[in-house]
N, C-alpha and C positions, 0 to 999 in steps of 0.2 A: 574051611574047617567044617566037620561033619553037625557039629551043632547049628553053625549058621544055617546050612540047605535047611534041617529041620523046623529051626525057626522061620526061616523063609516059607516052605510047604505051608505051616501053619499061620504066616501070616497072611498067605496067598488066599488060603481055603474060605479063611474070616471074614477077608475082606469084600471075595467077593459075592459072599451069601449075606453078608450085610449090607452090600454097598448104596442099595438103593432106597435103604433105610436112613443109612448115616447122611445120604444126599438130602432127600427132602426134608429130617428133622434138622438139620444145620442151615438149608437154607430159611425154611419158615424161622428159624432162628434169628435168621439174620434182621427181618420184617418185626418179629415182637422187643427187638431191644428197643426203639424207637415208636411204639405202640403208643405213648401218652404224650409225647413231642408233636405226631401227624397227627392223633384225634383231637389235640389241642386246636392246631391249623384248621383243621376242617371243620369243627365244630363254631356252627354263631349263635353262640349263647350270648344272648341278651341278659345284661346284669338286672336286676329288680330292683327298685326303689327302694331303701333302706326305710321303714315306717316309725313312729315312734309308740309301737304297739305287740302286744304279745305275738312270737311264733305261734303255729299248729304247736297241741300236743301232740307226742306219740300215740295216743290214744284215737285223736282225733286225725292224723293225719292217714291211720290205718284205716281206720275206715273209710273215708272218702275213697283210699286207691283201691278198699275193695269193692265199692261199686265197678271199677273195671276186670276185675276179675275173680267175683265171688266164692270159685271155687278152689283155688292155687291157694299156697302155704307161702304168708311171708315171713322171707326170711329175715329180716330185719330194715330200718327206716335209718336214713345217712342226713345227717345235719351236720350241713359245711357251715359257709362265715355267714352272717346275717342277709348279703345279696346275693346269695344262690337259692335255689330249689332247693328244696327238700325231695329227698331222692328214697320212694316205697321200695324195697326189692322181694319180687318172689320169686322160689326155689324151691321145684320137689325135684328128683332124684330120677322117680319112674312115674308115670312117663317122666323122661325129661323137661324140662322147662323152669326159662332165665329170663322174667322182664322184668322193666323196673316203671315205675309211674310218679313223674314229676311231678310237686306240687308248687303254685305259689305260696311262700310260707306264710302267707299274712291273709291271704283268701281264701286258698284250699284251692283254685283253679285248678285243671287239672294240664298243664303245660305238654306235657308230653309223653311219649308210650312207648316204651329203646326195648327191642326185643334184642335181647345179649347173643341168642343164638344162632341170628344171620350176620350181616355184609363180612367184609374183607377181613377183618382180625378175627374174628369166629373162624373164618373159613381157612387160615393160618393156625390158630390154635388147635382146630382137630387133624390137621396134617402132621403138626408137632407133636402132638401128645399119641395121637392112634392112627397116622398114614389116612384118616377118613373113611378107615373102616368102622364094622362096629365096637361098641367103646372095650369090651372086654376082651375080644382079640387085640386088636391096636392097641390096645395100651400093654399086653404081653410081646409084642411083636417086635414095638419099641423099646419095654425096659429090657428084655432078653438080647438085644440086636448092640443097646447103648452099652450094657453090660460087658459085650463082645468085642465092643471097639474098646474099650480101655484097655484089654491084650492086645488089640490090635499095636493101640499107640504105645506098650511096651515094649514088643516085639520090633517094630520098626523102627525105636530108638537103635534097639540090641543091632540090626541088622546096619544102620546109620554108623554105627561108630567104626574108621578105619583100622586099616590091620597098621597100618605105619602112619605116628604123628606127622611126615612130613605130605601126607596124603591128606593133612584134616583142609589145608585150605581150598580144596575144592569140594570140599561138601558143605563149604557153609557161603558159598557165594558163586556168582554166575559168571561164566569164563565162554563167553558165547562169540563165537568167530561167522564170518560168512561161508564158511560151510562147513559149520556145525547143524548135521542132520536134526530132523524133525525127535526123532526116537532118542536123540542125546537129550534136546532141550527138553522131552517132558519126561525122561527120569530123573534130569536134575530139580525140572518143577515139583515132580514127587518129594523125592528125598530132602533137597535143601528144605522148601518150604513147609516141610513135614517135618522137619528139626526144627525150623522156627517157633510153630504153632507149637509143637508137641505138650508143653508143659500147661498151655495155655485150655488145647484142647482136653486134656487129662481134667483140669479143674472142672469145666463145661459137661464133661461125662459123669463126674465123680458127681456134683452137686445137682446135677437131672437124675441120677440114679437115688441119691437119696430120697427125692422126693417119690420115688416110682417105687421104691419099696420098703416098707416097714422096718424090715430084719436089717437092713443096710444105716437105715436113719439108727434104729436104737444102737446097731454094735457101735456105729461112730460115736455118739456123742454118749456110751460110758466110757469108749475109750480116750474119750476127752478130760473123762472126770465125771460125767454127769451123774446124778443122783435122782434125778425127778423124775415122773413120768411124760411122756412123750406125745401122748396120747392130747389131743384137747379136753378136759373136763372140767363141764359147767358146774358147780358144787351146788345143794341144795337150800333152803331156804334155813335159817337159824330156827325161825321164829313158828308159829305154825296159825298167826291168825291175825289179822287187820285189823289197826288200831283204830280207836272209835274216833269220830267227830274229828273227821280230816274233808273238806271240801274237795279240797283235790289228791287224785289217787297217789301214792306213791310215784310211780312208775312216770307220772307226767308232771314229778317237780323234780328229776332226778336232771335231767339238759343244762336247766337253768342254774342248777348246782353246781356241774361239772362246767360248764363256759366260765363262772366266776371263778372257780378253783383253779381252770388252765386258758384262759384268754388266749392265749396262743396256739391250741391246738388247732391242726388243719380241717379234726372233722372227729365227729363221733358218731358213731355206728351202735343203735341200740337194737338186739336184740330180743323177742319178746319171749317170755316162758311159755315152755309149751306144756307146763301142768303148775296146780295152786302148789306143789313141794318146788320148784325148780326157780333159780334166783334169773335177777334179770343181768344180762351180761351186756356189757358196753365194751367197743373197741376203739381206743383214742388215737389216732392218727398225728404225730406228731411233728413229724417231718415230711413236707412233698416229695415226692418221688419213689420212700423205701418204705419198708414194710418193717426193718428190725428190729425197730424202737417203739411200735405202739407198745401202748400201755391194755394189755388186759383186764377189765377187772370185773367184780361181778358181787352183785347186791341183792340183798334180802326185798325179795317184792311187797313184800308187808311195811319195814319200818325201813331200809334203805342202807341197816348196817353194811357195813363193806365186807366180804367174804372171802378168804383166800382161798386159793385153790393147788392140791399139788401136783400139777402140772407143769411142764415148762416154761406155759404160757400164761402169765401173770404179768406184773408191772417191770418196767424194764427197768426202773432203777436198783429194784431186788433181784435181777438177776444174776446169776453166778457169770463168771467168760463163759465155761461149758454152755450153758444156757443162752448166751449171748452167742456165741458162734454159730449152734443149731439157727439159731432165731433168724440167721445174716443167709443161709444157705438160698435162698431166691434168690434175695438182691444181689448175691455173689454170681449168679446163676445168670442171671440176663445183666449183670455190668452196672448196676444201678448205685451200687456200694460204692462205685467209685465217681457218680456223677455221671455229667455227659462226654468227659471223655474215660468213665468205665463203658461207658454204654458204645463209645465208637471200637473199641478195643474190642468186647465182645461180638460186636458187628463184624467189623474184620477178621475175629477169627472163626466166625461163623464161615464168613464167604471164603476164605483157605482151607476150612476143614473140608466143605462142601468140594473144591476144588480136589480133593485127595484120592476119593473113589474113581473120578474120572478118568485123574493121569494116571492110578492104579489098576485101571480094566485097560485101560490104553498101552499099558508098558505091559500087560499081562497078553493081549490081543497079539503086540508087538512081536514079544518072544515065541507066541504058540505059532505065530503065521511063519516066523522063519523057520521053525523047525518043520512046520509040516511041510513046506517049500521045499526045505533039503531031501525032506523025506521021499518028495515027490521027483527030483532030480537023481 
């Protein structure tokens, strides 16, 4: 049918001005679902003697880790359970640069100095997000490229499905004989396995794109229903002045509050303000492994009122689905939503997608060498 060749041509063209795009971001794919499983393994963290004595303040524990780098912006200080570290992190933007500075929470020791931006997951991350070029091209190259495979993976459904029902059952399983050629077995690897995956890889595209672009995250999630904004925003302070005759500052009894209020959180992540109008914002960590259920929130640095904010990002019990859905788009994104076996599911279909450009330059290589053959005869 004249449609099909067209959609064919077109899926020809995408695929393989993409391909070597959609290869490396699928495969580093496949390497970051399993990212906190292996740093787990290889990491020997020694637990720290539980004391029966005050942590670092926020206060105090900034300081210390800026003797290691007195000129860097931290981005905020991570109090896990009483025998972990206290984990400094700083982050500017330009230049770039991501370390973090361990403390012992009960000495101030300085344990240790994890530059975020080298070994093997760094070096996966910037394949994934920008091919390892520079960050402004690569991350165009990628979201324009991802953007292009989701027609792809429409396209290829459209071209997948037979002209005759009684034709569907060799497109959905493998009918492989001793001499069934090389060029059968990988358009049936293309196509069947490219039905398999399809829906799977469609989610994978759809929720990397969100994240890669504004216009795409906001149209989805009004067309969910959403109503808030999208954007992250820290709210300002209520108040506009410090209240007299406190020993200690706001800001360094706000831990000790929050641990009593959720004993069970995994961790909380403070924030510091980066002007006297600007509240101090905490991120509660409530569940290992996901990101969709911290609890946002953000307090007046003066007296510690609590502040809403209307953003999407707020406390997850007040959030709407709309808001609850957007909030899931990671954890849906690398499988984590679903545990570890979401996280094998997207592995696997990382390494099928990865598989796709292959047998698609192969079966394209295929047909142009026989025709140029004929041509040549």
């Amino acid at each position: 049918m004249k449609y099909k060749k067209q959609i064919l041509t077109l899926h020809k063209i995408l695929g393989l001005t993409t391909g070597i795009v959609v290869f490396i971001v699928a495969i580093t794919g496949c390497f970051w679902a399993f990212k906190e499983e292996i740093e787990a393994l290889l990491n020997d963290d020694t637990a720290i003697e539980v004391r029966a004595q005050e942590h670092l303040t926020p206060t105090e524990a900034k300081d210390i880790a800026k003797t290691v780098f007195p000129q860097q912006t931290v981005h905020g200080t991570l109090f896990k359970q009483p025998n972990d570290p206290i984990e400094v992190i700083f982050y500017d933007a330009e230049p770039e640069f991501y370390q973090s500075v361990f403390l012992n929470p009960y000495s101030g020791e300085i344990l240790e100095v994890k530059d975020h931006m080298t070994g093997f997951f760094a070096f996966i991350l910037k394949g994934h997000m920008r091919l390892w070029l520079p960050k402004e091209l690569g991350e165009q190259v990628v979201g324009v490229s991802i953007l292009l495979f989701i027609i792809i993976i429409i396209s290829g459904f459209l071209l997948w499905l037979p002209k005759r029902r009684k034709n569907l059952k060799q497109r959905v399983s493998f009918k492989w004989k001793a001499t069934t050629r090389w060029k059968r077995k990988n358009f049936d690897l293309h196509t069947i396995l490219g039905f398999y995956v399809c829906a799977l890889a469609l989610i994978l595209a759809f929720t990397g794109s969100i994240m890669s672009y504004n216009w795409m995250r906001y149209g989805f999630y009004k067309a969910i229903g959403g109503d808030k904004t999208i954007a992250f925003i820290i709210p300002e302070n209520t108040s506009t002045t410090l209240e007299k005759n406190q020993d200690v500052s706001p800001i360094d009894q706000l831990i000790p509050l929050l641990r009593k209020e959720n004993p069970n959180a995994e961790s909380f992540e403070l924030h510091y303000p980066h002007s006297e109008t600007e509240s101090i914002y905490i991120e509660t960590s409530n569940t290992e492994g996901v990101y969709y259920d911290s609890d946002f929130r953000f307090f007046d640095q003066n007296t510690l009122e609590e502040i809403e904010t209307p953003s999407v990002y707020g406390t997850y019990s007040n959030a709407k689905v709309s808001d609850k859905i957007l909030r899931m788009n990671y954890d849906i994104h690398i499988g984590a939503i679903g545990g570890i076996a979401g996280k094998i599911i997207a592995f696997l279909s990382s390494l099928l997608i990865a598989s796709l450009p292959v047998t698609g330059t192969l079966l394209w290589y295929g047909r142009t060498y026989k025709k140029s053959k004929k041509s040549a005869l």
